[in-house]
C-alpha positions in Angstrom: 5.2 -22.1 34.4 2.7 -23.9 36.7 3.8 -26.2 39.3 2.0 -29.1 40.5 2.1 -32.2 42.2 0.8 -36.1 41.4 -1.2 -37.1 44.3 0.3 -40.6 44.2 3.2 -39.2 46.7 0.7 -39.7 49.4 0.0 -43.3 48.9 1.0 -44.4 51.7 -1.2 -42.1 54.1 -4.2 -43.7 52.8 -6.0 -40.2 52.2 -9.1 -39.4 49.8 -8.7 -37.7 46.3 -10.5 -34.8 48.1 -8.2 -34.3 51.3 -4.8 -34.3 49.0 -6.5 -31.7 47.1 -6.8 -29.2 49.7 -3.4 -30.5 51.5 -1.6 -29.6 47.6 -3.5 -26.0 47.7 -2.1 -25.6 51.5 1.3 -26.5 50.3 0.8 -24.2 47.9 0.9 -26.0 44.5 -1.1 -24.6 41.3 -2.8 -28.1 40.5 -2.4 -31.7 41.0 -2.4 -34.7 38.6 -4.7 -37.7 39.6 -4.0 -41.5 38.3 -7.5 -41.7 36.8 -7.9 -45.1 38.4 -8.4 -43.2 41.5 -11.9 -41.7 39.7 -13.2 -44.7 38.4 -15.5 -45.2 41.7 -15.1 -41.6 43.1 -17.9 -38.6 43.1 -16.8 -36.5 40.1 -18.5 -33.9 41.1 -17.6 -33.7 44.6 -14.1 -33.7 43.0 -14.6 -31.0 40.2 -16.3 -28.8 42.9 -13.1 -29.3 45.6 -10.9 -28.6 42.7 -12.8 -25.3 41.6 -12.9 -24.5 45.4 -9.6 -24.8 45.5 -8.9 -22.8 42.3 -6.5 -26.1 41.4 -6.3 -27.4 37.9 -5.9 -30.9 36.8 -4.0 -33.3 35.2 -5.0 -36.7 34.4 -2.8 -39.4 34.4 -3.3 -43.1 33.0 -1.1 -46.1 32.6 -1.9 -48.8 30.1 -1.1 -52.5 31.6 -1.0 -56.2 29.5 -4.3 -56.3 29.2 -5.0 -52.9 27.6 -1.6 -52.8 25.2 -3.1 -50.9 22.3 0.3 -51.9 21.1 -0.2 -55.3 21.4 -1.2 -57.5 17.6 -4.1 -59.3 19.1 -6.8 -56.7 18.0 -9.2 -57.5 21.3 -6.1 -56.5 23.7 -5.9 -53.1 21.4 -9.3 -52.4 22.1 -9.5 -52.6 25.4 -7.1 -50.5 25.8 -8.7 -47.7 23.1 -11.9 -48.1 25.5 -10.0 -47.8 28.7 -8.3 -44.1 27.2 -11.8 -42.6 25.9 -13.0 -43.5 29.3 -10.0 -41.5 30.8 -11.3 -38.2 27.9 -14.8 -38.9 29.2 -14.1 -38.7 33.0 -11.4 -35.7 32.2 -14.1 -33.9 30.3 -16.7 -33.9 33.4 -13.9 -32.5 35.3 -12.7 -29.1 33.0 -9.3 -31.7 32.4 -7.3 -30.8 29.1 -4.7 -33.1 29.5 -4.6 -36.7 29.5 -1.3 -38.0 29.6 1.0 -41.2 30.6 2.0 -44.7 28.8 -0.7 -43.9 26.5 1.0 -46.1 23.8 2.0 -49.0 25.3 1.4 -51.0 28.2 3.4 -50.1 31.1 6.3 -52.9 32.7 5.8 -54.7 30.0 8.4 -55.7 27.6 7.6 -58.7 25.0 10.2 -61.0 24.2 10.3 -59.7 20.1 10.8 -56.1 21.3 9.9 -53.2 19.1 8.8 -54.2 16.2 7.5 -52.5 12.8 3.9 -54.1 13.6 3.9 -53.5 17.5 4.7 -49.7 16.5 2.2 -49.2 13.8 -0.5 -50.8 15.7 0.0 -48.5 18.9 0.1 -45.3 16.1 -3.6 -46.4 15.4 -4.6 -46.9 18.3 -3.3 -43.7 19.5 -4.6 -41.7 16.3 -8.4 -43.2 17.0 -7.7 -41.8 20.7 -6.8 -38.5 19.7 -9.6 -38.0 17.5 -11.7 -39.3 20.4 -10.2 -36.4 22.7 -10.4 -33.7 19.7 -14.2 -33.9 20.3 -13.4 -32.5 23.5 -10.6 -30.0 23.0 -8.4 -32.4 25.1 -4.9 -33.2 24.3 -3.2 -36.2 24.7 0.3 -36.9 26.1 3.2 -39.5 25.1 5.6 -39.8 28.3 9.1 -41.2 27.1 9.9 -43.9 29.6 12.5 -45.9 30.0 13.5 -49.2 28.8 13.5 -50.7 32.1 9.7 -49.9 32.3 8.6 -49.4 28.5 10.0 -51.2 25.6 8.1 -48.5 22.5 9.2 -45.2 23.2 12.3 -44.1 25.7 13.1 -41.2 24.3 12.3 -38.1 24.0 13.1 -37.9 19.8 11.4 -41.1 19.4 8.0 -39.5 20.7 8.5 -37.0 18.4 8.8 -39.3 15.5 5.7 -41.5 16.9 3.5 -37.9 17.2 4.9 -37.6 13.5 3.5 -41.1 12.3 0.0 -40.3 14.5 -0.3 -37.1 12.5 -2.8 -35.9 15.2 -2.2 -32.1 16.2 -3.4 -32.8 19.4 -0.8 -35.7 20.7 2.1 -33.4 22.6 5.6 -34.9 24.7 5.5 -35.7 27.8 8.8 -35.8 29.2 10.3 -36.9 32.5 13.4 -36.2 34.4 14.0 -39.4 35.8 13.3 -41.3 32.8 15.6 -38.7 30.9 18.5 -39.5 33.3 18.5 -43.1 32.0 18.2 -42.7 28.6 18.9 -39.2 27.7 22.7 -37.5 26.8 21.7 -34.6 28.6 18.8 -32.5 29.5 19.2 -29.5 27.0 19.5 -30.7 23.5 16.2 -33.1 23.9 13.9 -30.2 25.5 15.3 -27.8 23.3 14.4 -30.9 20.2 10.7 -31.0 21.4 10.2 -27.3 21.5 6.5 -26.6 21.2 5.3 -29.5 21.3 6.7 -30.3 24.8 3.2 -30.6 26.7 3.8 -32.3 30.4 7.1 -32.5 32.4 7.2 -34.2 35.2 9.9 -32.9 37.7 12.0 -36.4 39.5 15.1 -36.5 40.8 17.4 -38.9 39.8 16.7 -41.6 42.5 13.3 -39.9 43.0 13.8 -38.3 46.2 14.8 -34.6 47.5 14.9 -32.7 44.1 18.4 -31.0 43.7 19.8 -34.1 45.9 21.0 -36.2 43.1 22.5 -35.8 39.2 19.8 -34.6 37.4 21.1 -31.4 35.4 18.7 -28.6 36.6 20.4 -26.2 35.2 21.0 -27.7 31.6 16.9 -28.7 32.0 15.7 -24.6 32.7 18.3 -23.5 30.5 16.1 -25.5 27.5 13.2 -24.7 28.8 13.5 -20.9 28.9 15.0 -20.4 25.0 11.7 -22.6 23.7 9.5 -20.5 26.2 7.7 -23.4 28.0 5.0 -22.3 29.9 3.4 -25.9 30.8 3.2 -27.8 33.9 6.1 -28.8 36.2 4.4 -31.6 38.2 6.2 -33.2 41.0 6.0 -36.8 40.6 7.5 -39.5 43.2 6.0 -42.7 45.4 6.4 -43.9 48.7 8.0 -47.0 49.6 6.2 -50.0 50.3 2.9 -49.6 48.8 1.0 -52.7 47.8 -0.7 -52.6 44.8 1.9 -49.2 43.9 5.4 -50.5 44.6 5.2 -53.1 42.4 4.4 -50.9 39.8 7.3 -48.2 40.0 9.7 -50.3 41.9 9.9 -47.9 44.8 11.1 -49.7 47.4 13.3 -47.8 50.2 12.6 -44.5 51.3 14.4 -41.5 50.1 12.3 -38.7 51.9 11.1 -38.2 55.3 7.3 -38.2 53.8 5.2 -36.8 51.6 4.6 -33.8 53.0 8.4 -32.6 53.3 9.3 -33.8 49.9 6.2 -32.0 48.4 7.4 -28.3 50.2 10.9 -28.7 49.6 10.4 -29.4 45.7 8.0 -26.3 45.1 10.5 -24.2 46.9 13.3 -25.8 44.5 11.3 -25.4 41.3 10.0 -21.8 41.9 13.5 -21.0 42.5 14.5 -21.8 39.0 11.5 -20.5 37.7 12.0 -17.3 39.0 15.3 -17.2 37.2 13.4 -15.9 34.1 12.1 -12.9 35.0 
């Protein structure tokens, strides 16, 4: 397994795309994933060089908002939100990315009073199908994270994304699961990894209150256990924000602080994940 980290964890610092890079390859990670909002005014290929340099790969992340719902019945909202994902492919293609993953379905914090409806879901498996043969072109997959209810009203779990990447019917849509979400909505951690089997593509790696990992009730063991019998060999990407970020906390509802910083919470999760990893050999 590869283990990585999403550069949002240094918000709060205020550093460039660039200088996390090299601080996640001195921390000793095996690649990063960037919110692709970050891109959308950066050098690309200052950033694909530093990557290379850094023999890091990439993971691109994207979040759909209210006025990009490709789940959403008024057909203009929809496709904005189609554009807004094949602009994500584009930039991940000029960068050697071969994952594009995230509320890909559905805006994000948004729930609408009707809930999930029969039209709301079929729209967003159109959407998502005319995105995935978008991304085909490019040999890039695209990921479906389960979220939870508090912050996604479509898809929470981890066998509803398997039904939605049923209804796509697109071979390149994989699961992107998350163990903070997973703690919410899931019974455990074993039965839905072990559900998802191959195509579990992306896990992100938060503890239960999204600080030290290992500090809270997130079954770690139940989680590798699954992991190991369907022979995952994907990304474990550390994924957690700092407090008191404008334009960030709003967004993930992070709030106090459960780490000492970044840094700290970054080095103590790699040496927690490669411990369980190195349970399989």
């Amino acid at each position: 397994m590869k283990i990585g980290v999403h550069l949002s964890l240094w918000d709060d610092e205020g550093l460039d795309p660039l200088t996390l890079i090299e601080k996640a390859k001195k921390i000793g990670f095996d690649g990063v994933e960037i919110d692709v909002r970050k891109l959308f005014d950066a050098d690309i290929g200052t950033i694909k060089k530093v990557l290379k340099d850094n023999a890091l790969d990439c993971v691109l992340g994207v979040s759909l908002d209210a006025s990009t719902d490709v789940s959403h019945p008024d057909e203009a909202v929809r496709s904005r939100g189609v554009q807004f994902l094949k602009k994500s492919i584009e930039i991940a293609s000029k960068l050697d990315i071969k994952l594009v993953t995230g509320s890909t379905y559905a805006a994000l914090g948004v729930c609408p009073s009707e809930g999930r409806t029969k039209e709301r879901w079929l729209k967003s498996v159109e959407s998502v199908k005319e995105v995935c043969r978008f991304a085909k072109e490019y040999n890039i997959l695209v990921g479906i994270e389960a979220i939870n209810r508090f912050r996604n009203y479509l898809l929470n779990t981890i066998d509803e994304a398997l039904k939605f990447i049923e209804d796509v019917g697109e071979p390149n849509l994989v699961v992107h699961a998350d163990t903070f979400h997973m703690n919410i909505e899931e019974k455990n951690f074993y039965e839905p990894i072990k559900m998802a089997g191959k195509k579990l593509g992306y896990l992100h790696t938060s503890e239960s209150h999204r600080g030290y990992l290992g500090d809270g009730h997130v079954d770690w063991e139940g989680l590798f256990k699954a992991l190991f019998e369907i022979d995952y060999n994907g990304w474990l990407t550390i994924e957690t924000f700092p407090p008191n970020v404008r334009g960030l906390s709003e967004n993930v509802c992070s709030w106090r602080p459960l780490f000492e910083n970044g840094d700290s919470l970054a080095m103590e999760g790699l040496k927690f994940l490669k411990h369980l990893t190195n349970r399989r050999k």
